[in-house]
C-alpha angles and dihedrals in degrees: 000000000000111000114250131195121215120325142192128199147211118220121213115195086242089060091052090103090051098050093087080065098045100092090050090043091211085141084058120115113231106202092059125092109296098240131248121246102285095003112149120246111194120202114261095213082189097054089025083224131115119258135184117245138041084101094143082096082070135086089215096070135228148241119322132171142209134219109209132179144340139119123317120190083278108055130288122322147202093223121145130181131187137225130213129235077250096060093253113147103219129206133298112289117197105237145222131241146010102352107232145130141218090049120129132232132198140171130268150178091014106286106030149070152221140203121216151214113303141136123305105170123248133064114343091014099181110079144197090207116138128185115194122213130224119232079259095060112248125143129231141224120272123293112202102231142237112230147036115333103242146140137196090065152128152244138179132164128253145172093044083280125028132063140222129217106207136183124336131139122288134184092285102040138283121345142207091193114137128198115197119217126219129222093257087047112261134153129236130207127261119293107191104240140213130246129044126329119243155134126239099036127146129223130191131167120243137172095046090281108021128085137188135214110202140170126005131135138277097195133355099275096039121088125178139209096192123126129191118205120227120215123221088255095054104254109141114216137224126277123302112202087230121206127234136043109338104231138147133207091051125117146235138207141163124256137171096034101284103025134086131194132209112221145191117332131149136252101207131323144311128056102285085053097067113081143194091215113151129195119193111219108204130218090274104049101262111136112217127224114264143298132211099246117219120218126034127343116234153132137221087067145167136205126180127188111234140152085049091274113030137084138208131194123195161166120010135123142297134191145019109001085343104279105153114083116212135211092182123125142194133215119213110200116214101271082055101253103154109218131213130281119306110191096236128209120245136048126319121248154147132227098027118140130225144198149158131267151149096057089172108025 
């Protein structure tokens, strides 16, 4: 039996039978996110187990998630734009903080979120800067980082409450480097990874307190389909010969609770390079052959979790040297079936990044 904190429920009239067991949490699935302190279960009458989400039923909110940076057709923003519990991209917000694009962003601390590292153009043009965001969603002014100065990275949560920066591209050539995040929000210096180095990749968490980082390249003309597994302490394992089309530049999230899914990305240039391909990572870390992705092939994406249980994935750029900028999305239901295009708001742009927050306000 997982441990759980302090929960709250809804009750369908279907789950009355089962309250006299909620305390002891014997109906619980275990393989689910462990919960956050007052986060809301709501009763499964198929499974006949308790699930997180579905907390639009409740006055105390759920899961949204933002979209932030990256390079529009004139030059790198600061743009962020946030999405509803509901999966709504909202307008354009004017940003905070150092404009650039190909950075990463994860949870953390239960309800919030950070942006990290990316290129901003200049010399040098690759950067350690984070901005952390409120469990309102709004964005703050630059931190100078800790760590290697990189871009092409990525980040995913962990531990329930913490986050991990992984892999990317620095001054001297692709990295494994990984920098954990705290649950205030605070990152750490470099630990030297394991696996191979490279730039693109994608990283979710899965499990409930796990995360992976997969694919990526290690040239320009090799793409990878390897993951490495993260544990719920941080440590970052060795190479897993992954299965399905070696890419970079595509993105991960989490859906469903405990699962995550790798999306889009591209393998070289030009349009028919860019691809909708989608993996389903399951509750245990194992990444599933392709799928045939619905919507518009691209790279220099982005995917959040939000609604509890959801995913989205949306903007980057299509065709030769990508040089159409996007604003589609994408919604990921929570058995992880991606649905067609949905002409999104906002500007169009590649290489943002994305993630969750506000999981209680």
């Amino acid at each position: 039996m997982a441990t759980y904190k302090s929960i709250r429920y809804i009750v369908p009239t279907e789950a009355v039978e089962h309250t006299d067991s909620i305390n002891a949490l014997s109906d619980v699935d275990t393989d689910t996110t462990a919960p956050t302190d007052g986060q809301i279960l709501k009763w499964n009458n198929t499974n006949s187990k308790w699930y997180p989400g579905d907390v639009e039923e409740s006055a105390s909110g759920t899961q949204k998630a933002i979209f932030g940076f990256g390079n529009t057709a004139s030059g790198k923003t600061n743009i962020t734009n946030l999405v509803s519990s509901s999966g709504v991209v909202a307008s354009d917000t004017t940003g905070v903080g150092t404009a650039r694009y190909s950075l990463a962003a994860a949870g953390f601390g239960g309800d919030k979120a950070i942006f990290g590292f990316g290129d901003k153009g200049g010399n040098p043009f690759r950067t350690n800067i984070t901005n952390l965001v409120s469990n309102i969603g709004v964005v703050a002014t630059d931190t100078t980082g800790v760590g290697t100065i990189r871009t092409a990275t990525a980040a995913a949560g962990y531990g329930e409450d913490k986050a991990i920066f992984g892999f990317g591209v620095s001054m001297s050539g692709n990295t494994n480097i990984t920098n954990l995040v705290s649950n205030t929000g605070v990152v750490s210096s470099d630990t030297t990874g394991v696996g191979t180095a490279r730039e693109g990749p994608a990283a979710a968490g899965f499990g409930g307190d796990k995360a992976i980082f997969g694919f990526g390249s290690t040239s320009s003309s090799n793409f990878t389909n390897i993951s490495n597994l993260v544990s719920n302490a941080g440590v970052v394992a060795s190479d897993t010969t992954g299965v399905g089309t070696g890419r970079d530049q595509l993105a991960a999230t989490g859906y469903g609770g405990d699962k995550a899914i790798f999306g889009f990305g591209g393998i070289g240039q030009g349009g028919t390079s860019d691809v909708s391909v989608t993996n389903l990572v399951s509750n245990v870390g194992v990444v599933a052959s392709d799928t045939t992705g619905v919507g518009t092939g691209r790279s220099y994406i982005a995917a959040a979790g939000y609604g509890g249980d959801k995913a989205i994935f949306g903007f980057g750029s299509r065709d030769l040297y990508e040089q159409t900028n996007e604003n589609v999305t994408n919604l990921v239901s929570n058995v992880g079936v991606v649905s067609t295009d949905t002409t999104s708001v906002g500007t169009g742009r590649k290489g943002p990044a994305a993630a969750g927050y506000s999981t209680t306000a």
